[in-house]
N, C-alpha and C positions, 0 to 999 in steps of 0.2 A: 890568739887561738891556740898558740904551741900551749900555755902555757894550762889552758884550760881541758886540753886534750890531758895531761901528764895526772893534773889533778882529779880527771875523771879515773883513767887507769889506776891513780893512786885509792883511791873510792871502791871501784870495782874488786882490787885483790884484798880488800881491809873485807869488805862485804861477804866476799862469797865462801871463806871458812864458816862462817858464823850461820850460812843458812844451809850450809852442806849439811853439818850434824841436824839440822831440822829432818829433814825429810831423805829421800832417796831420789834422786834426779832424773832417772833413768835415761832416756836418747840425750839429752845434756849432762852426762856422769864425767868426771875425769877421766884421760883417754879416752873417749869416742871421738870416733870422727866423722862427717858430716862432708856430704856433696851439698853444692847449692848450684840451681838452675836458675839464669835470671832473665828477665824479656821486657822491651818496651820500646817507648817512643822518644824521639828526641828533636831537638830543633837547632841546627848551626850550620853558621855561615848561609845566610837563606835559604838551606835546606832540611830535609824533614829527613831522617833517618831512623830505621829499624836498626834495635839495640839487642844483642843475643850475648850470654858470660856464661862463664860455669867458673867455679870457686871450688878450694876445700878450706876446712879448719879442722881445729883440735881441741879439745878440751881440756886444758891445763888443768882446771880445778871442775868442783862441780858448779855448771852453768856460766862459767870462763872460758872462750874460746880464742884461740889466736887464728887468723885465715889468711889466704892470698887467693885472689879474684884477679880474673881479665875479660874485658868486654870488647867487644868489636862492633862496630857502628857499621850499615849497609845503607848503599842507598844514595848516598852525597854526591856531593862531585870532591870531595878531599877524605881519602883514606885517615880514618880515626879507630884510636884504638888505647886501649890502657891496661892497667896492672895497679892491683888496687890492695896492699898491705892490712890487715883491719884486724881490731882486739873488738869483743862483743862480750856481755853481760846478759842472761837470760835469768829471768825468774820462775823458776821452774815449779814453783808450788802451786800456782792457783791453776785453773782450769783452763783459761785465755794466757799465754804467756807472756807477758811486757819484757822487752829487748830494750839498749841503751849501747851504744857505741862507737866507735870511734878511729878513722881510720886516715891514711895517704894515699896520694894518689897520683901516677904519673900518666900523662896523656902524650900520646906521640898524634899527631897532625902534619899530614901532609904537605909539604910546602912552608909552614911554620914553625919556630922554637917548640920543643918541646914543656909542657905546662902542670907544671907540681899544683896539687891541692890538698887542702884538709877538710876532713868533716864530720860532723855529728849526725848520727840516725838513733830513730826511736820507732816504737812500735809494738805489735803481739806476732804472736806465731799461733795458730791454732790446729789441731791435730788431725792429720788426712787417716794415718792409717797408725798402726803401732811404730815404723819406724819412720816416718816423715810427716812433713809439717807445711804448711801455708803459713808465709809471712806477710804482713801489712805494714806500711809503716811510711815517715817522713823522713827525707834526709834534707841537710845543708852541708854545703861547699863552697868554702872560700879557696879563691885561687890565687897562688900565690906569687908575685910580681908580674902581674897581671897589667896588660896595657889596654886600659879602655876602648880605645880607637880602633885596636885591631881585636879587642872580642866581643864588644859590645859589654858584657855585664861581668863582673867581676865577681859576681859569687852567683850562686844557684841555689834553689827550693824548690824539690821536686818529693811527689809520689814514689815508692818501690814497692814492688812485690816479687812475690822470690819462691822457691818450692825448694824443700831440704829433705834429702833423705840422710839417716842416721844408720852406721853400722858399728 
């Protein structure tokens, strides 16, 4: 996974000179920066939890961002909660914009070791207003030295959606 995370980053920064000079990026331009609001459902430890983050990033290059996210789970009987590092890739030219990236993740759990993970997302963002955006998309996460027994599933597939405002 490390190995295919490095080679994606490797990919993404070869990429995004070369479609900089294409076009004009606008809310994805180098240096802007971006709020992201996140919301959802979750399932752990046989419980169902409300999932609420807020994020920012930056844009290194045009349509390269670097971010850091934290999300909080409500609702369980075990306080969860993380901090989630993440580089992202937007294609900022067509109308629908396709996203691709790649990120860590540390999860604090109550009463349990704390639990490293990696993952890959993909997706589009489509445009709410001149400066933000509706995201849709797939993520995977593998976790990593993970004990079956005590988490049931070792990796995850799940649905995201997100709302970004850009400044």
């Amino acid at each position: 996974m490390k190995t295919l995370i490095s080679g994606l980053c490797a990919a993404l920064i070869a990429l995004a000179p070369a479609t900089a000079a294409a076009e004009n990026a606008g809310v994805f331009s180098a240096g802007r920066t971006e709020l992201l609001v996140t919301g959802g459902s979750g399932y752990a430890f046989n419980d169902s939890y409300l999932i609420l983050g807020v994020g920012a990033a930056v844009y290194v290059l045009d349509g390269l961002n670097i971010g850091l996210g934290t999300q909080y789970w409500f609702g369980g009987t075990r306080d969860i909660h993380n901090v989630t590092p993440s580089i992202e890739y937007v294609f900022y030219q067509p109308r629908i914009k396709p996203y691709f990236g790649a990120f860590y993740r540390r999860t604090y759990i109550d009463g349990l070791p704390n639990l490293d993970s990696t993952g890959l997302r993909l997706g589009f963002y489509v445009e709410a207003s001149r400066t933000s955006y509706f995201g849709f998309g797939l993520v995977h996460q593998q976790f990593n030295d993970c004990t079956s027994n005590v988490y049931i599933k070792c990796d995850s597939t799940y649905l995201e959606a997100s709302l970004k405002f850009s400044f």
